[in-house]
C-alpha positions, 0 to 999 in steps of 0.5 A: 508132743502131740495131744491125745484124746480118747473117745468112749462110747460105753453101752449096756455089756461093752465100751468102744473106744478110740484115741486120737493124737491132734497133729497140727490143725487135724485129729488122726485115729492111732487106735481103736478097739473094744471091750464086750461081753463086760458081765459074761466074759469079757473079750478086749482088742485093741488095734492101729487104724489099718486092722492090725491087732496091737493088743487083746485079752479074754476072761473067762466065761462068767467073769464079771469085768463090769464097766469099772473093770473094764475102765481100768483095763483099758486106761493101762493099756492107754498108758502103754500107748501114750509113752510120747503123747500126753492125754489132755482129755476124754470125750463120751458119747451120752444119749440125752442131754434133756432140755439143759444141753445143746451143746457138749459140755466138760462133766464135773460131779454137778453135771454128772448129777444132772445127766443122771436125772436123764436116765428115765429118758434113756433107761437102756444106754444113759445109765451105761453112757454115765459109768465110765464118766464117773469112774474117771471122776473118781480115778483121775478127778483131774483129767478132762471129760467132756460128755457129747450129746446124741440129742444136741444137733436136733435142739435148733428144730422148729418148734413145732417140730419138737412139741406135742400136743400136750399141755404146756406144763408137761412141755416144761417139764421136758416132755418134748421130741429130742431126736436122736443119732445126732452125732451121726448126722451132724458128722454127715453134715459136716462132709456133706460140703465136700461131697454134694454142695447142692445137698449140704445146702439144699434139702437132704434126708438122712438114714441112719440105719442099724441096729438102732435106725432113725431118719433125719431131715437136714435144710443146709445142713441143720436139723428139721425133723426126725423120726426118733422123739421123746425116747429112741424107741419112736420111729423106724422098728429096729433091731429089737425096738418097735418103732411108733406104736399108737399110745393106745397100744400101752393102755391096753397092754397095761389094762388088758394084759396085766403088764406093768411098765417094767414089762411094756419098756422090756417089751417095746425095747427087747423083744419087738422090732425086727425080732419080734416080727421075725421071730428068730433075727434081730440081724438085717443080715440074717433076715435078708439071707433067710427064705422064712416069711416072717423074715421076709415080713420083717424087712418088708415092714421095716422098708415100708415105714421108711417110705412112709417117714421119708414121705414126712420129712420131705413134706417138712423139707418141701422137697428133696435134693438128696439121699445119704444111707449111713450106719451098718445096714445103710453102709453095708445093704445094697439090697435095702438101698436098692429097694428104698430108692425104688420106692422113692421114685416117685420123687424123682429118684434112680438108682444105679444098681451095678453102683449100688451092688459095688458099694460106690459112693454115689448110687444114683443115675447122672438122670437122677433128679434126687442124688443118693449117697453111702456116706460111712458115718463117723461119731467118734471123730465127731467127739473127738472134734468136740472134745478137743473144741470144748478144751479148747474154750475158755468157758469150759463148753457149757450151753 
């Protein structure tokens, strides 16, 4: 009988999920879904690896599910799935992981507590990574859960390339850059091997590039640096997040314009990024289809911060040998590929645009000093790897 483990990633007004079955020495898909619009309406679908709809149901508009509801939901509709399979475990994916865990580790009440005393550090997606957590604590106290950290692949950075310059105390008390989208990188690394040995072993920078985008330096296949610190606001803009802002910024929103934090956090994480500049779009998609010059200013920013990240983390590297694009508008925008490349020619990077506008796995020239690769990211069978290793450890996967 196989095993199954299923592998949740619950944000603000909507839970992900997947169920894997281990079968022999590999972790396969059986199916994958979601639940949105958890406090509006709610919208459940369920389907098998090749799109094929197995399940769905809408509430009606205005109806509260909320994330226990939608718990509850779905762990029925799991059962229907697991007549001749046994659920030994659930993997979550959980942003922060503070300075306590570097490594994925089996939630009990304890742990739960201290993962919520992280919530200040990722106020927008700690609290909503918890919720299923503890309602599986309360529901089925016995079933293993094992909470996977988006902070845990950037935790063996130099230190240097995890400080500020602040004061020692504020260092211990855990103001420091943790970096973020670990799980994407860390999947991307773990298939660089079959793909581009010089890259795995070499110097690759990464671009996780979605609605939440961030940037990361690998050295044979570890993390050297990133662009997102102390919060995943820092870094690139983004979908509606700012990106890095001069701390100036805050004081003086706060001295001379009267906002209090509440509003500054609304602010930097809601209201700026694509969205803000634009106007009216926080979807790449849109933007790039739009002839508005805001629109058009929008992308031109976001571009140009990438090149000058990239610039960065090729300084930290000390040179570059490879390129991968991820994430939904690393995988699906030849157009910003195309013009990320171009500005990186300096480095000995050349694009092939027909490879490019195909969506082929390589985009680069065979002349290419620089390979570049579109890698489709896989967090959730990232997890489910994890799950299955920490259930697998007789000390339980603590750090």
């Amino acid at each position: 009988m196989p095993n199954a483990i299923v592998v949740l990633n619950a944000g603000s007004s909507s839970i992900k999920f997947s169920l894997y079955l281990h079968r022999g020495e590999t972790l396969e898909p059986d199916v994958v879904g979601h639940i949105e619009g958890l406090y509006t309406g709610a919208r459940f679908v369920s389907k098998a690896p090749d799109g094929t709809v197995k399940a769905e149901k809408s509430w009606p508009a205005g109806f509260e599910l909320g994330h226990d509801g939608a718990l509850d939901h779905l762990v029925g509709h799991l059962r229907s799935e697991l007549v001749d399979d046994r659920l030994v475990g659930i993997g979550h994916r959980v942003v922060h992981g503070g300075q306590a865990y570097t490594q994925p580790v089996r939630v009990d009440k304890e742990v739960l507590s201290q993962l919520e005393a992280f919530i200040p550090l990722a106020p927008l997606h700690q609290p909503h990574n918890l919720a299923p957590i503890r309602r599986a604590l309360e529901r089925a106290p016995e079933l293993p859960q094992v909470a996977c950290f988006d902070t845990s692949f950037h935790r063996g950075q130099p230190d240097v390339a995890q400080m500020f310059a602040l004061p020692a105390e504020l260092r211990e008390a855990g103001i420091m850059r943790y970096g973020f989208h670990g799980l994407s990188y860390e999947y991307i690394a773990s298939v660089l091997p079959d793909i581009d040995s010089k890259a795995a072993e070499g110097r690759t920078v990464v671009l996780h590039l979605g609605n939440g985008a961030s940037m990361c330096a690998l050295q044979a296949g570890r993390s050297v640096a990133s662009t997102m610190g102390f919060t995943a606001v820092e870094g690139l803009p983004m979908g509606t997040r700012s990106g890095s802002l001069d701390p100036g910024v805050i004081l003086y929103l706060m001295d001379q314009c009267g906002m209090d934090a509440r509003a500054v956090e609304k602010l930097i994480y809601s209201q700026s990024g694509l969205l803000g500049v634009s106007g009216f779009s926080s979807d790449m998609r849109v933007l790039l289809a739009s002839e508005k010059l805001q629109a058009k200013l929008a992308v031109d920013l976001f571009l140009y911060r990438i090149r000058r990240e990239l610039g960065s983390l090729v300084a930290a590297l000390g040179g570059l040998d490879a390129i991968v694009f991820t994430a939904g508008i690393g995988e699906n925008a030849p157009a910003i590929r195309s013009r990320v490349c171009r500005d990186a020619a300096w480095l000995g990077v050349e694009i092939d645009e027909a490879a490019n506008a195909e969506g082929r796995h390589r985009i680069s020239t065979d002349a290419s000093r620089v390979a570049v690769w579109v890698i489709p990211t896989n967090e959730e069978l990232m997890i489910a790897r994890h799950t299955r290793r920490v259930l697998e450890s007789t000390e339980g996967g603590h750090k």
